[in-house]
C-alpha positions as CSV (number, residue, x, y, z in Angstrom):
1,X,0.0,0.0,0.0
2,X,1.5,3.6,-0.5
3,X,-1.0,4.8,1.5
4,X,-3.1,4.1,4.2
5,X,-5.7,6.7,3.8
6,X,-5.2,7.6,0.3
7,X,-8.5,6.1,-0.5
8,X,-9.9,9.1,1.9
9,X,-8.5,12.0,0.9
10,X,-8.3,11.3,-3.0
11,X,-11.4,11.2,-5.0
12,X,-12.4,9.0,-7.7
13,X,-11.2,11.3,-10.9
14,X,-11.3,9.5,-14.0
15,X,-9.2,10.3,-17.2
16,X,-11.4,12.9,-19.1
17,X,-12.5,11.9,-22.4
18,X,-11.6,14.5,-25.4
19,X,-14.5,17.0,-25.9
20,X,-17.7,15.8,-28.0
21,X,-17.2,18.7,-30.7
22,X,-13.4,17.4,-31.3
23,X,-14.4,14.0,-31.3
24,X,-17.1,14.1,-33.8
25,X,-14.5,15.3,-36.8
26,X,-12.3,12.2,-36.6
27,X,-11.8,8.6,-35.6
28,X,-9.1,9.2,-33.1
29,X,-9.6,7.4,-30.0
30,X,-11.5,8.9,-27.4
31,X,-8.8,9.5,-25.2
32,X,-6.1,10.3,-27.1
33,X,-4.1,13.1,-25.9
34,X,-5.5,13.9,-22.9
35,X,-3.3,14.1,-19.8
36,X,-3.3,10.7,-17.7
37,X,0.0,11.8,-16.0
38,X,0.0,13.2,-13.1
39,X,-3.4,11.9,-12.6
40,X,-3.2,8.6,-12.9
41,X,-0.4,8.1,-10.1
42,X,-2.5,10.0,-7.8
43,X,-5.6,8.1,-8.4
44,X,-3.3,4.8,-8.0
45,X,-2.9,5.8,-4.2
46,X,-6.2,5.3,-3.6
47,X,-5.6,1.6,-4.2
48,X,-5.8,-0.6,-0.4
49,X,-3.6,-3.2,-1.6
50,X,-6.5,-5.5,0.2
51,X,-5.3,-8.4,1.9
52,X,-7.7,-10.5,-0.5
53,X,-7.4,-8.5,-4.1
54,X,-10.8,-9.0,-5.5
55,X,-10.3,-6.9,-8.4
56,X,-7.3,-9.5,-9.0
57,X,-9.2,-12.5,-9.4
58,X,-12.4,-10.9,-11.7
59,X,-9.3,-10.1,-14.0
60,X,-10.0,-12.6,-16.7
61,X,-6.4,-12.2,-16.9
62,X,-5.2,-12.7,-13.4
63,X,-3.9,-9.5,-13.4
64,X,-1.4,-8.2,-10.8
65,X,-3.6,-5.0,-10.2
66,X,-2.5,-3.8,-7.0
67,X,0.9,-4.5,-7.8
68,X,1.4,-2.6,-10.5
69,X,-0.4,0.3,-8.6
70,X,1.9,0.5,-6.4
71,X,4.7,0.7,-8.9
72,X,2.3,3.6,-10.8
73,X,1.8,5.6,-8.2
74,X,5.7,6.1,-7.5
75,X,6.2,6.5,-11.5
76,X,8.1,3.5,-11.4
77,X,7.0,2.5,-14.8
78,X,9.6,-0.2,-15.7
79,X,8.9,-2.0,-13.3
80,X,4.9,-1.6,-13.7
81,X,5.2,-2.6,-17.2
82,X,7.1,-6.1,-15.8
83,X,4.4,-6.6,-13.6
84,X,1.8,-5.7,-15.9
85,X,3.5,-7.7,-18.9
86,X,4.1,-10.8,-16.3
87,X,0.4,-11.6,-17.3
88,X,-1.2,-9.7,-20.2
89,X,0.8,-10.0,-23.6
90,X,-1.2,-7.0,-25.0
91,X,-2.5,-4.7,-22.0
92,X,-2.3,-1.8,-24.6
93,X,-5.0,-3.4,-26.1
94,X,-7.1,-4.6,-22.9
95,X,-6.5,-0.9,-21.4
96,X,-8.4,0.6,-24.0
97,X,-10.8,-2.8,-24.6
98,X,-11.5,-4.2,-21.2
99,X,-15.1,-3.4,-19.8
100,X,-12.8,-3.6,-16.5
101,X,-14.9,-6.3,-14.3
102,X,-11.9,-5.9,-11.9
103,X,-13.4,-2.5,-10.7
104,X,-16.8,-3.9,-10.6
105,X,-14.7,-5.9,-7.6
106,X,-12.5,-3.2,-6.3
107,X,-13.4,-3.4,-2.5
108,X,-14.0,0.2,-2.3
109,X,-16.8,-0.2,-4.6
110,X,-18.6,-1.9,-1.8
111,X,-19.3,1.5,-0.4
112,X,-17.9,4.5,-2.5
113,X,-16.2,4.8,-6.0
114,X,-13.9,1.9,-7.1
115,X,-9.8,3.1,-8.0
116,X,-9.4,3.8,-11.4
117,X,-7.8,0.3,-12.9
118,X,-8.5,0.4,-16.6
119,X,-7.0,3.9,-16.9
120,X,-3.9,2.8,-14.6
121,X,-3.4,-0.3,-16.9
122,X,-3.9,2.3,-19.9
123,X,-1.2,4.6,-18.4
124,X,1.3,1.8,-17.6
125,X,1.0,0.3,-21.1
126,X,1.5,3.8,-22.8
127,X,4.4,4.7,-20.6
128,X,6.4,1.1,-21.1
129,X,5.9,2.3,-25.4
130,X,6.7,5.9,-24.4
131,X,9.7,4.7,-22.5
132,X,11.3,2.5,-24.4
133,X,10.6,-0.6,-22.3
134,X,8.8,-2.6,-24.7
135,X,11.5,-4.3,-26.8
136,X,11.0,-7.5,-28.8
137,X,12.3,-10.7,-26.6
138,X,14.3,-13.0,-28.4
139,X,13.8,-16.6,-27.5
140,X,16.9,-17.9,-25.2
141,X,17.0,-21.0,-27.1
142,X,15.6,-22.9,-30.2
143,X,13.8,-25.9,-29.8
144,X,13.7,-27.2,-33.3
145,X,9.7,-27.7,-33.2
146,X,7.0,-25.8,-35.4
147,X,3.6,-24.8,-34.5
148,X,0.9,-23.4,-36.8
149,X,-1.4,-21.0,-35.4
150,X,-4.7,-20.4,-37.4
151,X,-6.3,-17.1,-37.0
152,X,-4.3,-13.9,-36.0
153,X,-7.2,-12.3,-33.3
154,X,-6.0,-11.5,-29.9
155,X,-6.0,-15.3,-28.7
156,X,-3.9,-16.3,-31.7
157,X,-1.4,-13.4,-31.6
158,X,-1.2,-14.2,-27.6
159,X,-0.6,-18.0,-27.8
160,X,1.7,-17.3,-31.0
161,X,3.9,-14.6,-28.8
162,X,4.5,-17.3,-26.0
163,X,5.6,-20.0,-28.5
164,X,7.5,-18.1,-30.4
165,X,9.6,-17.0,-26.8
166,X,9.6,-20.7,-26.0
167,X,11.5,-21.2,-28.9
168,X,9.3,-22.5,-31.5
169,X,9.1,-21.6,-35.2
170,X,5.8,-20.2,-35.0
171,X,3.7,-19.3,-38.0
172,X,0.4,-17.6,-38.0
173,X,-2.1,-17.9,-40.8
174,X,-4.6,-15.2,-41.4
175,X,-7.0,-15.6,-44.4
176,X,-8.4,-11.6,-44.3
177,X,-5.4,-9.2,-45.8
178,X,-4.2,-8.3,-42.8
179,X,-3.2,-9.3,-39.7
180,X,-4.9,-8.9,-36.4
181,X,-8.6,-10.6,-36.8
182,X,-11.2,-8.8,-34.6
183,X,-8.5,-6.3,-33.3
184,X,-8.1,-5.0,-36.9
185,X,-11.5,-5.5,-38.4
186,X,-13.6,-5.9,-35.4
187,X,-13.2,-2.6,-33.4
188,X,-13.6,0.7,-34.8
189,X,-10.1,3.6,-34.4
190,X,-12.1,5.7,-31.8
191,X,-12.0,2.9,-29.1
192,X,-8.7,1.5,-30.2
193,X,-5.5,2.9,-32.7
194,X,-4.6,0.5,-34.8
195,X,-0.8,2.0,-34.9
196,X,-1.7,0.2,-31.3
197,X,-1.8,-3.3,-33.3
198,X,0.9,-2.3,-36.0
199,X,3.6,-2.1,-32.7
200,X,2.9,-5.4,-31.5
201,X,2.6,-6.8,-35.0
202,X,6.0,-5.6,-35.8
203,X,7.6,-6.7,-32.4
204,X,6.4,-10.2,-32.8
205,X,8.1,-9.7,-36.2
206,X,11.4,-8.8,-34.7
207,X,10.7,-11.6,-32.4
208,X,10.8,-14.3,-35.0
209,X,6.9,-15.1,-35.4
210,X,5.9,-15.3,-39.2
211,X,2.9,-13.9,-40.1
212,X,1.2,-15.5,-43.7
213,X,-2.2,-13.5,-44.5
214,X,-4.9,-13.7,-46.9
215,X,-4.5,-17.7,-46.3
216,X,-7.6,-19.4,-45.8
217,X,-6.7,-22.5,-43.8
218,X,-8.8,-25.4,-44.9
219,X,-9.8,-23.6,-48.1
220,X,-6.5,-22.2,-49.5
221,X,-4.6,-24.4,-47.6
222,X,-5.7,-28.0,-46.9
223,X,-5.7,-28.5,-42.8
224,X,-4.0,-31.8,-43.4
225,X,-1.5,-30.5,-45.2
226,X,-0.6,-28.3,-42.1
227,X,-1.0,-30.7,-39.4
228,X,1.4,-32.7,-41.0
229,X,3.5,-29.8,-41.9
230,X,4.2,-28.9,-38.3
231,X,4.6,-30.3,-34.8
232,X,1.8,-28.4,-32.6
């Protein structure tokens, strides 16, 4: 906890939203360029660190939450973004996706306003890009097997960015034109950038995952073909 009676003295303030009028001339996200910082640190203080972290388990993620608040609130942001990263591959996408159940759980929601988690999480996952602490992570060691992966949505790119660090050859088969499934044709630029997508896309490049769209697996591509093309 950084501090005991933060949750009293610091109000619930959440990240303003750009103005209608500004918003209705473009598809820029709806948040894009206001200010989070300072504002987000200050709003992480109001986290309890509870000895049972409710908002913790509703993450369908299992994310560290009041960990990472901690680390946010003393602009520690490297070390926000390992906690952060130890169980989301994408939280730049889930901060700007995730209805946020966690603060639907947040123990101060039992009787006041719940802290601020999906704009923390946005925060931390803009800083780590902002900072330079999202690099692409080379596998230590190659394990000579291959795994297909069908479908490049957030599931595939996630399962795809694990093997890949394993050290598997991992390829991902797409059949729309471009990578990114649901992320890139599912959700419309004012709740997500897709320059967002582009950054991970490319790191998992760097990273050694190959990416094949406009493949249709079982119509441009026989599945049997690939099962026995590849290990996994």
């Amino acid at each position: 906890m950084t501090d005991p009676f933060g949750f009293l003295r610091i109000p619930r303030r959440p990240a303003p939203s750009r103005p209608p009028g500004e918003r209705a001339r473009d598809w820029d996200e709806v948040h894009q360029g206001q200010p989070l910082l300072p504002l987000v640190s200050d709003q992480a203080r109001r986290c309890m660190d509870c000895g049972v972290p409710f908002c913790h388990g509703a993450c369908p993620l299992g994310n560290l939450i009041p960990e990472w608040n901690v680390y946010a609130a003393h602009g520690d942001w490297a070390t926000a973004s390992e906690r952060l990263h130890a169980t989301n591959n994408f939280p730049d996408f889930t901060g700007c996706l995730c209805p946020a159940p966690c603060e639907d759980s947040c123990v101060l929601a039992l009787t006041g306003d719940a802290v601020t988690i999906k704009n923390i999480e946005q925060a931390v996952a803009d800083q780590a890009w902002a900072r330079g602490h999202v690099r692409p992570l080379r596998p230590a060691g190659i394990s000579g097997r291959s795994v297909a992966v069908v479908g490049s949505g957030p599931a595939g790119l996630a399962a795809a960015q694990q093997l890949t660090r394993a050290g598997h050859a991992v390829t991902v088969y797409e059949r729309a034109d471009r990578v990114g499934g649901l992320l890139r044709y599912g959700i419309p630029d004012f709740k997500m950038s897709k320059d967002r997508l582009d950054s991970r896309i490319d790191q998992m490049e760097q990273e050694g995952t190959t990416f094949c769209p406009g493949v249709d697996v079982g119509r441009d591509l026989d599945a049997h073909r690939v099962k026995a093309a590849y290990d996994a």
